[in-house]
BAPAVEX-177476 format. One line per field, with one value per residue (C-alpha): residue number from 1; residue in three letters; x, y, z. Coordinates in pm, 1 decimal. Layout:
<nodes>
num = (NUM / ...)
residuo = (ALA / ...)
x = (X / ...)
y = (Y / ...)
z = (Z / ...)
</nodes>
This chain:
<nodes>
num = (1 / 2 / 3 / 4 / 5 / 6 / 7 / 8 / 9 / 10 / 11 / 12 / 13 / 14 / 15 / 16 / 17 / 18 / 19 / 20 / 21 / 22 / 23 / 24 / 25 / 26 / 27 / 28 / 29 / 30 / 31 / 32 / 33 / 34 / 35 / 36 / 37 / 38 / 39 / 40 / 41 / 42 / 43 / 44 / 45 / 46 / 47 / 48 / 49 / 50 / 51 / 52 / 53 / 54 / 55 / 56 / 57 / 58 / 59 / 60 / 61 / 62 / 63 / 64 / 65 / 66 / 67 / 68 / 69 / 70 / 71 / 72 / 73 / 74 / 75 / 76 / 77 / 78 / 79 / 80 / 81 / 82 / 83 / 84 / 85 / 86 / 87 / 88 / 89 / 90 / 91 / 92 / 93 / 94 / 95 / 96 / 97 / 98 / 99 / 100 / 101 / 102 / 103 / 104 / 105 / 106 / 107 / 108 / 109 / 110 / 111 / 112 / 113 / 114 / 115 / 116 / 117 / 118 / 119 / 120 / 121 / 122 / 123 / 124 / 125 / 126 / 127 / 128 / 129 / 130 / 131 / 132 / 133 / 134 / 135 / 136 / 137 / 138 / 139 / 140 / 141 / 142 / 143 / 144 / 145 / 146 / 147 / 148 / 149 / 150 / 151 / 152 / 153 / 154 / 155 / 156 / 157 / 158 / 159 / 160 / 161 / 162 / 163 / 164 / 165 / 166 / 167 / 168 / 169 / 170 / 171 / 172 / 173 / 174 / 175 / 176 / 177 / 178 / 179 / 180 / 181 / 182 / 183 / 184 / 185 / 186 / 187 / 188 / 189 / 190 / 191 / 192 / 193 / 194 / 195 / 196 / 197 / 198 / 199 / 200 / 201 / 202 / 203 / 204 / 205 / 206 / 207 / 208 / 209 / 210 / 211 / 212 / 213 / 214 / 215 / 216 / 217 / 218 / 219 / 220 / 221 / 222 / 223 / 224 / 225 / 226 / 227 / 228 / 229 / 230 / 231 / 232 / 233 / 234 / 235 / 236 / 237 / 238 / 239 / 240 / 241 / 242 / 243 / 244 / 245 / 246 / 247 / 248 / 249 / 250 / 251 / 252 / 253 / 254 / 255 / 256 / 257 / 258 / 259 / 260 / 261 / 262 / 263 / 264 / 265 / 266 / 267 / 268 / 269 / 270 / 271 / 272 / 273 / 274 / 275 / 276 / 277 / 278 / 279 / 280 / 281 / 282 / 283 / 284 / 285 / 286 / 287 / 288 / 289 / 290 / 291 / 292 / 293 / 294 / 295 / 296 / 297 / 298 / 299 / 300 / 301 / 302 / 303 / 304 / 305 / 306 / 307 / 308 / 309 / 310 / 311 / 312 / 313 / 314 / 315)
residuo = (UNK / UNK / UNK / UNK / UNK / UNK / UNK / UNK / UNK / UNK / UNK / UNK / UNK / UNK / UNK / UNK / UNK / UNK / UNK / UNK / UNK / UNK / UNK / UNK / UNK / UNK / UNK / UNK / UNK / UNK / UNK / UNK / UNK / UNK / UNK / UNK / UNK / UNK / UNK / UNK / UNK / UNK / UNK / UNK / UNK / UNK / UNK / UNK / UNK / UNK / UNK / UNK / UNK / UNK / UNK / UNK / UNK / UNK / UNK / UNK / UNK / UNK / UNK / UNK / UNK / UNK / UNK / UNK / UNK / UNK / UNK / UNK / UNK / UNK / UNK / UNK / UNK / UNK / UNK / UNK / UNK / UNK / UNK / UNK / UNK / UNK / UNK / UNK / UNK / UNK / UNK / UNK / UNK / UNK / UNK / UNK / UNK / UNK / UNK / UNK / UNK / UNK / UNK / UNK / UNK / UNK / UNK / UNK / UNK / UNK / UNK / UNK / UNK / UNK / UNK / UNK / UNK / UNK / UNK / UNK / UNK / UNK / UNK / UNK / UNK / UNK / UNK / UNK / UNK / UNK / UNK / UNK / UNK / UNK / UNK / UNK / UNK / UNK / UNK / UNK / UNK / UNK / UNK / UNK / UNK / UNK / UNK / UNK / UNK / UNK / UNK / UNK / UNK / UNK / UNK / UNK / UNK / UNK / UNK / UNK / UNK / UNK / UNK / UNK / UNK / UNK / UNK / UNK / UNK / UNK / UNK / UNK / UNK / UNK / UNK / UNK / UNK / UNK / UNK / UNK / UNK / UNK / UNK / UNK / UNK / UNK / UNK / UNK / UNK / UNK / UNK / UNK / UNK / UNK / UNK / UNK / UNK / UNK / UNK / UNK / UNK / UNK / UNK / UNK / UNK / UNK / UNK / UNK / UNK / UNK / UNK / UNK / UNK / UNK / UNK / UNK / UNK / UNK / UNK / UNK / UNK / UNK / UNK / UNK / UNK / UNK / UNK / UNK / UNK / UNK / UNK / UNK / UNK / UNK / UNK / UNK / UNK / UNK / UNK / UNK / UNK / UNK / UNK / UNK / UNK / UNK / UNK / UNK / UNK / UNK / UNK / UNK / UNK / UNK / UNK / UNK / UNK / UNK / UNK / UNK / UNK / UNK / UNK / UNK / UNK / UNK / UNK / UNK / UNK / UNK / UNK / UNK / UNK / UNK / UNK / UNK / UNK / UNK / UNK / UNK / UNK / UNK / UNK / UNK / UNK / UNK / UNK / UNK / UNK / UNK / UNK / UNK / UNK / UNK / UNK / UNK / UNK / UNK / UNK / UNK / UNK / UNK / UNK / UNK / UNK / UNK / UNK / UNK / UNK / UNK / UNK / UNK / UNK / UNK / UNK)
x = (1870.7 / 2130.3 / 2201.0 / 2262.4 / 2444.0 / 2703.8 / 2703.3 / 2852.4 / 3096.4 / 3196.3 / 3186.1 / 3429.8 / 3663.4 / 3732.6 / 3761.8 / 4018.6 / 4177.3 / 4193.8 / 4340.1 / 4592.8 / 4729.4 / 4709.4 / 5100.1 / 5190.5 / 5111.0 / 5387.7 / 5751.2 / 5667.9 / 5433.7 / 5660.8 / 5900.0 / 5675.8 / 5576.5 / 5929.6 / 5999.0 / 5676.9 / 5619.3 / 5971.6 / 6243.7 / 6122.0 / 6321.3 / 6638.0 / 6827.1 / 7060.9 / 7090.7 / 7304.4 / 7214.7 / 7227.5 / 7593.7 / 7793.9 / 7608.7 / 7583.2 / 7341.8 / 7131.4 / 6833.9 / 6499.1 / 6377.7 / 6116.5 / 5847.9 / 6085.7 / 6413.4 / 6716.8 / 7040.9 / 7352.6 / 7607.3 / 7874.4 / 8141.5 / 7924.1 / 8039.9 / 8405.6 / 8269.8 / 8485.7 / 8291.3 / 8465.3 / 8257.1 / 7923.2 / 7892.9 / 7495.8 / 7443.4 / 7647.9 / 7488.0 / 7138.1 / 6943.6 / 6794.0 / 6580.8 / 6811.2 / 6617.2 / 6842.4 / 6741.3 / 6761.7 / 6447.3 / 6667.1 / 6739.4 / 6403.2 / 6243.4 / 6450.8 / 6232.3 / 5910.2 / 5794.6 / 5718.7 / 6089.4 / 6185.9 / 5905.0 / 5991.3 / 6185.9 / 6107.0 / 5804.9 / 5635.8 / 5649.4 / 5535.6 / 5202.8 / 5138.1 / 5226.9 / 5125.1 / 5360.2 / 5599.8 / 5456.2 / 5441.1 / 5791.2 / 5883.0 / 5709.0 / 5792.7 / 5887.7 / 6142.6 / 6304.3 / 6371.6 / 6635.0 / 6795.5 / 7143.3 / 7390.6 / 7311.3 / 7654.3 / 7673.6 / 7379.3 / 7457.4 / 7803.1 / 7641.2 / 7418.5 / 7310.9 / 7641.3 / 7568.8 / 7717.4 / 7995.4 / 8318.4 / 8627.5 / 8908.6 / 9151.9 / 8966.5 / 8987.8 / 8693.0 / 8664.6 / 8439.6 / 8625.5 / 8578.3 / 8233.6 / 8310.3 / 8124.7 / 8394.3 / 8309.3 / 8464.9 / 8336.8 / 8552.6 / 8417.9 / 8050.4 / 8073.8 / 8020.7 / 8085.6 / 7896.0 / 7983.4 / 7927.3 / 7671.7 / 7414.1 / 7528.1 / 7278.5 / 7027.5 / 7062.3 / 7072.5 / 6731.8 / 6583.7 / 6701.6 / 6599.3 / 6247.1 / 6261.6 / 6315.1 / 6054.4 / 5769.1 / 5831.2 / 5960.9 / 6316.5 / 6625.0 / 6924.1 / 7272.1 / 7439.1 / 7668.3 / 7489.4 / 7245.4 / 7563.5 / 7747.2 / 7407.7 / 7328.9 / 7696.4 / 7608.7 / 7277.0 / 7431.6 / 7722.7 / 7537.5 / 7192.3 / 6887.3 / 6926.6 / 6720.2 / 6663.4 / 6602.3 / 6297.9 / 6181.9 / 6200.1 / 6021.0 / 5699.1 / 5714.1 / 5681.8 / 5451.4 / 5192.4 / 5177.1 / 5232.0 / 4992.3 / 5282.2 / 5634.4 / 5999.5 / 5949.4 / 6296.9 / 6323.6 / 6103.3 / 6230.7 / 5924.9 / 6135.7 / 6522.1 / 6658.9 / 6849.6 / 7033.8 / 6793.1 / 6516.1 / 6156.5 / 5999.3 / 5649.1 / 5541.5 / 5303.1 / 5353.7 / 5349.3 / 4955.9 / 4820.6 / 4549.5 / 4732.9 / 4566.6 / 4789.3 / 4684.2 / 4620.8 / 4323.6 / 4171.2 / 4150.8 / 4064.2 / 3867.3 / 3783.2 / 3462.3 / 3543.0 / 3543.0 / 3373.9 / 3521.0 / 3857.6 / 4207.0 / 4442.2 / 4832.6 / 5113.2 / 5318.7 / 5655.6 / 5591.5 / 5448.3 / 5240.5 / 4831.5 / 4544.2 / 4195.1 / 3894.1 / 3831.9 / 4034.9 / 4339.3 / 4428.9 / 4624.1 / 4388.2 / 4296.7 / 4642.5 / 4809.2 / 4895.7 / 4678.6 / 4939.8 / 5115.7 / 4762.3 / 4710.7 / 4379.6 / 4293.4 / 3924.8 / 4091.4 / 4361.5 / 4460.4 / 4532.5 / 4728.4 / 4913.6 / 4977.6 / 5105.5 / 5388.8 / 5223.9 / 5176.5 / 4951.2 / 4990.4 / 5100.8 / 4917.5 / 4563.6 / 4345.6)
y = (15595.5 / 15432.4 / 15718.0 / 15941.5 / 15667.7 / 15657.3 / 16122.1 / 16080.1 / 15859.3 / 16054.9 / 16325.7 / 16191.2 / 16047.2 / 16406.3 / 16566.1 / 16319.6 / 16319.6 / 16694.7 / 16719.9 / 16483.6 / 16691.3 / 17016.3 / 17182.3 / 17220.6 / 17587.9 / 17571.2 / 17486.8 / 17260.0 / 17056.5 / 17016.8 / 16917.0 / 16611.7 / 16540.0 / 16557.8 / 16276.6 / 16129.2 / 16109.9 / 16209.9 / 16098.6 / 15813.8 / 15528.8 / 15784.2 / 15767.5 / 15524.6 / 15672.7 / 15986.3 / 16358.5 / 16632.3 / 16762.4 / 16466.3 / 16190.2 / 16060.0 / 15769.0 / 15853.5 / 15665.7 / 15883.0 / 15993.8 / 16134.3 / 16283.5 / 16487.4 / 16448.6 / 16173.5 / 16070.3 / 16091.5 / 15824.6 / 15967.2 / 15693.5 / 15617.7 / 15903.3 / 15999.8 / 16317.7 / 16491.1 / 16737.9 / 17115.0 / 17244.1 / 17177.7 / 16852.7 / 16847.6 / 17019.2 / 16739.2 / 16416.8 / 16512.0 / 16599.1 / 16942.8 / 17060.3 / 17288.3 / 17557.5 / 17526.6 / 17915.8 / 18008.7 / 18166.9 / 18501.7 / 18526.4 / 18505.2 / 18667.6 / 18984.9 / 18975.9 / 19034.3 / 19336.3 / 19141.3 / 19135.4 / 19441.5 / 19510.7 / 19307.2 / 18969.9 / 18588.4 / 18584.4 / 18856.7 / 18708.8 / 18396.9 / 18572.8 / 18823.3 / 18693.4 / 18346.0 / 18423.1 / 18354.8 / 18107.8 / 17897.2 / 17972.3 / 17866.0 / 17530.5 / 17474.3 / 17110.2 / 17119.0 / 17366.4 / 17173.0 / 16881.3 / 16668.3 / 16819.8 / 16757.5 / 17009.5 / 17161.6 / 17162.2 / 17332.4 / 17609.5 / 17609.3 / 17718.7 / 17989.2 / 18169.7 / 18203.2 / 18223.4 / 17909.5 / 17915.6 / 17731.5 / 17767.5 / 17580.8 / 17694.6 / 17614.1 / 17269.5 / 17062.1 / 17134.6 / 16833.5 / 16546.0 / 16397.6 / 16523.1 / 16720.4 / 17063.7 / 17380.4 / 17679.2 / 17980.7 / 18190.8 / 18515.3 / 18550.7 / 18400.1 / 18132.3 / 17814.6 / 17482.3 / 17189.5 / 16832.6 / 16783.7 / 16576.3 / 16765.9 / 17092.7 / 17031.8 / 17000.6 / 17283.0 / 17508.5 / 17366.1 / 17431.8 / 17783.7 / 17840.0 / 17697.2 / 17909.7 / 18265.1 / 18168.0 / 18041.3 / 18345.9 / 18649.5 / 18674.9 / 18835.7 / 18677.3 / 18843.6 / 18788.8 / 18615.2 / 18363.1 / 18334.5 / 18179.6 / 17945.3 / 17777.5 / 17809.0 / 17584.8 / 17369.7 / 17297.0 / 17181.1 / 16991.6 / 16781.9 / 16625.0 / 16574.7 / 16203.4 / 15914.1 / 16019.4 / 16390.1 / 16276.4 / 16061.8 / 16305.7 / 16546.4 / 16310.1 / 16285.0 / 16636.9 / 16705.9 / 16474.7 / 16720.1 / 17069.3 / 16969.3 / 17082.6 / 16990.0 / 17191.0 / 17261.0 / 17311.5 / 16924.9 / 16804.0 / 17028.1 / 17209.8 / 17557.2 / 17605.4 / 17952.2 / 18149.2 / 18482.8 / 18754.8 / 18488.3 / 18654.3 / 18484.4 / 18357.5 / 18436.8 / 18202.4 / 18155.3 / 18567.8 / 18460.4 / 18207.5 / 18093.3 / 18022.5 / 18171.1 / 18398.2 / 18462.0 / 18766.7 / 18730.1 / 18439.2 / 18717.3 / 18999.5 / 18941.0 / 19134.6 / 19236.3 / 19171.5 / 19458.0 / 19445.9 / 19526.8 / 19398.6 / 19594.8 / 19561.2 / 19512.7 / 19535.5 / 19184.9 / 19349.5 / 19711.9 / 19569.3 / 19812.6 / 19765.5 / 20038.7 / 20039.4 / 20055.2 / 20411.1 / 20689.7 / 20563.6 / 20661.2 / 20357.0 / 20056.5 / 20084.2 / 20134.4 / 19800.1 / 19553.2 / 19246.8 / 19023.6 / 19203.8 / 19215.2 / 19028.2 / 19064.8 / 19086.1 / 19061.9 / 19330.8 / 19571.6 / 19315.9 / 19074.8 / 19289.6 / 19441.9 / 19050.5 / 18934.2 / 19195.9 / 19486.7 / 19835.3 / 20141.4 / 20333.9 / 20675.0 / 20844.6 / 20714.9 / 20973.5)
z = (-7647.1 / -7835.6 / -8040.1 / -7763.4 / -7632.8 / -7942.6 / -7910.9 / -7596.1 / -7656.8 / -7987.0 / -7773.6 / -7490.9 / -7763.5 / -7938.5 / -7632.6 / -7501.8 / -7819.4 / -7831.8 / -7495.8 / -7599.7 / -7846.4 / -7623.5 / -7647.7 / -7254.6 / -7093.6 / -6865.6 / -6868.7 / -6557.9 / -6767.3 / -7071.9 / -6845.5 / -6753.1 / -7095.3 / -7247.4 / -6990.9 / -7054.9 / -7446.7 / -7618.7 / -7414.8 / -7207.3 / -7402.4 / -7469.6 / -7127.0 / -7283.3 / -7566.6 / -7408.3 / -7275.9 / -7527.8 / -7477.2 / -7337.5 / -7413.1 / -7089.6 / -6978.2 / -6676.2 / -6465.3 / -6446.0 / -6128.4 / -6038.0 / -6308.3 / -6496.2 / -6331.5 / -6374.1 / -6190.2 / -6443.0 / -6531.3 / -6489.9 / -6582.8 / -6901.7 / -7088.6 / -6876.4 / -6736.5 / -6515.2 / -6244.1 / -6297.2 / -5991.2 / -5911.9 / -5807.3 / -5747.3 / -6070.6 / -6270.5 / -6117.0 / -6281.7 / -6575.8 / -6611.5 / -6930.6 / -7142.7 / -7353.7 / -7648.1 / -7784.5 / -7388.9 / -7253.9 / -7165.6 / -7528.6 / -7654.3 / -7304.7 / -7404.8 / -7715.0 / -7495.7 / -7333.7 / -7019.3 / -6959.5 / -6985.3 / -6702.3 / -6447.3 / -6621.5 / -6577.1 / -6346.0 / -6535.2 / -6810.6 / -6672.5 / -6499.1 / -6830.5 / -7110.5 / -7311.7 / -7572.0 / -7337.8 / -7174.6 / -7533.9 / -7633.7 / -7270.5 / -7277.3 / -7664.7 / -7655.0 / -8023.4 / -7789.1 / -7486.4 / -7442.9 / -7169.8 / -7043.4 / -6794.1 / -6458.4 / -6505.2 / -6879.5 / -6872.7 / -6603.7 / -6751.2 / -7096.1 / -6962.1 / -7222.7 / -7414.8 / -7826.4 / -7992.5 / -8211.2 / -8316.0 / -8046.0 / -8186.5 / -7946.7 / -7609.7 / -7476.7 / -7298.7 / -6924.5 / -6857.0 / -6897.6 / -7209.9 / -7273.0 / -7567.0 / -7514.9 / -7520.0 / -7321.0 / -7358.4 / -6981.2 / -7070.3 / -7448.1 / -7321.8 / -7563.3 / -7649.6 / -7880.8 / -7846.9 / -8007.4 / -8370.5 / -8337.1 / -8212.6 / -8428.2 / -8716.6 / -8447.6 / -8246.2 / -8635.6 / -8714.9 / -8375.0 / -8378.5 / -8750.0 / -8594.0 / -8249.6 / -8435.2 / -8711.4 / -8511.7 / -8303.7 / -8487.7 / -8330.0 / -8458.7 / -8522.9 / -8601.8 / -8961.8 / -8796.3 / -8613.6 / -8881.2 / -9122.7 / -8863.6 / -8825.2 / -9202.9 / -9204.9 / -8925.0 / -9083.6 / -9439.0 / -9266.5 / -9063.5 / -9191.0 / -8989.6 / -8819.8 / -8798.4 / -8416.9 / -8499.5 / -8714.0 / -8486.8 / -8191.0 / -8435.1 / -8499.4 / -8112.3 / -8023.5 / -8306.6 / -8171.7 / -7859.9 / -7981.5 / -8317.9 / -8543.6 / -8634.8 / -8664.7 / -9105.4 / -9084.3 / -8969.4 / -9204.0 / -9506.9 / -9541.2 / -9489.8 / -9540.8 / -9378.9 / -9616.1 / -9536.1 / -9432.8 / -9373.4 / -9340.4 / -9046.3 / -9062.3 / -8655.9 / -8657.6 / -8266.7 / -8225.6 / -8127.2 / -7934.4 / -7755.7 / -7438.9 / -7105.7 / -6876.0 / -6510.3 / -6592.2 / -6852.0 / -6638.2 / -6366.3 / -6564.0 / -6876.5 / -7166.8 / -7322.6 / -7720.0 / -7913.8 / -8252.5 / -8519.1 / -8476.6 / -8329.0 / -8595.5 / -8527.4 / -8767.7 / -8694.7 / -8838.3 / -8652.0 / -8324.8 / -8327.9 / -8293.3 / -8405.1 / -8286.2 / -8540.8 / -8380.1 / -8350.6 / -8541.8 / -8860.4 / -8922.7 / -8878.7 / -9259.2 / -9378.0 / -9246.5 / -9509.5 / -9514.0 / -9484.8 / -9176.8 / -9020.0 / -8698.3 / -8541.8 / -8166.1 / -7987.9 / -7656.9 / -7631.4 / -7328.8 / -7544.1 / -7793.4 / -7509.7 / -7345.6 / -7725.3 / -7684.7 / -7879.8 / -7824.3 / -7906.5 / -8222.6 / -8097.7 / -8306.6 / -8217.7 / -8078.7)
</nodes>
């Protein structure tokens, strides 16, 4: 009796313990647990782009200080008195990147494809931003603008509306390199030549802080892995050859909760660099893939839901 006793409380430990380190399926959730687990002692420490104090409220939310950090409103007033969850790599950018958005944007993604879904709720991607700051933004590539001047008081972001641009402070510049180096890595995105050497710059010139490591442990403790370019297990070089290791995952989409697949043995085979996948009948490719551009799916649905397509040559 006692030894059964002791399995099931082994057995409720690991399972809390593994749900505990579950990364968040939705952007709603890693919301909640960026307020929850990273930032909860930061709102005195300043928002991402201003540095601006604010008072949570709410499970995810928080009411800005304006007068801590001289911010002057430029035009939407509701927008600047809160905090909103800036996607640093903005989800446009790498939704683009997904077949989902090209068939219907956003909300398809969100009900087809967990790839999305994981780069979505990717907490070394999210950060606490000004409302306006953050509309004001957009999308817009970063980039250095010495000749514009801040519009937000003296929060020191520049944005540059005509050239769909913008600077932010140089405090947060070595940051926002080794998040993107992390985004386009862990997910196989492109990034221009360009881009690719301002961050390269940014990343040299200003060092990972005390704070950025410390945020880092954070977020690794619920995603199960940290930013390598953080902890300087990776540096990004010109031409860098991303490692896609967040290409698959074992996220659920609505779609394959409603609809699922009988496996299929042997394996489909895609190409990770081709996007291209080849069934184990029928297609003269599956044997010709390299084995370390092989990724292996159980369905077609779940090739087609990772962002892959059909060889057009399979039979």
């Amino acid at each position: 009796m006692l030894l059964m006793l002791l399995r099931f409380f082994l057995f409720v430990a690991l399972v809390f313990s593994t749900s505990l380190l579950a990364a968040p399926a939705t952007f709603d959730r890693a919301k909640i647990e960026a307020r929850q687990f990273i930032y909860h002692d930061r709102n005195q420490q300043g928002d991402f782009y201003c540095g601006c104090n604010w008072e949570w409220v709410g499970r995810s939310g928080g009411r800005i200080d304006l007068k801590s950090c001289g911010y002057q409103v430029r035009a939407q007033q509701t927008r600047a008195e809160r905090i909103e969850w800036e996607h640093v790599v903005p989800a446009s950018n790498f939704g683009r990147a997904r077949q989902c958005w090209q068939n219907g944007g956003r909300k398809n993604c969100n009900d087809t494809d967990p790839v999305f879904n994981a780069m979505e709720a990717d907490l070394h991607n999210l950060t606490p931003a000004i409302g306006e700051v953050n509309a004001d933004r957009s999308n817009f590539n970063f980039t250095m603008l010495s000749n514009a001047k801040p519009q937000h008081g003296q929060c020191p972001v520049k944005i540059d509306f005509s050239a769909r641009a913008a600077e932010p402070r140089d405090a947060i510049k070595g940051q926002i390199a080794r998040i993107y180096f992390y985004m386009h890595d862990r997910y196989d995105l492109n990034m221009s030549r360009q881009q690719q050497q301002l961050l390269m710059a940014w990343d040299k010139q200003f060092p990972v802080t005390e704070w950025e490591r410390e945020r880092d442990k954070r977020i690794a403790k619920r995603m199960g892995h940290s930013n390598p370019f953080v902890t300087g297990e990776r540096t990004w070089s010109l031409g860098h050859k991303n490692r896609a290791e967040g290409v698959v995952t074992q996220l659920p989409s609505r779609q394959t909760q409603q609809t699922p697949s009988v496996p299929s043995s042997p394996p489909i085979k895609a190409n990770k660099n081709s996007r291209v996948y080849h069934l184990p009948a029928g297609c003269p490719g599956y044997q010709q893939i390299s084995p370390a551009n092989t990724i292996e799916f159980k369905t077609e649905h779940e090739a087609i839901a990772a962002g892959f397509r059909k060889a057009g040559n399979c039979r």
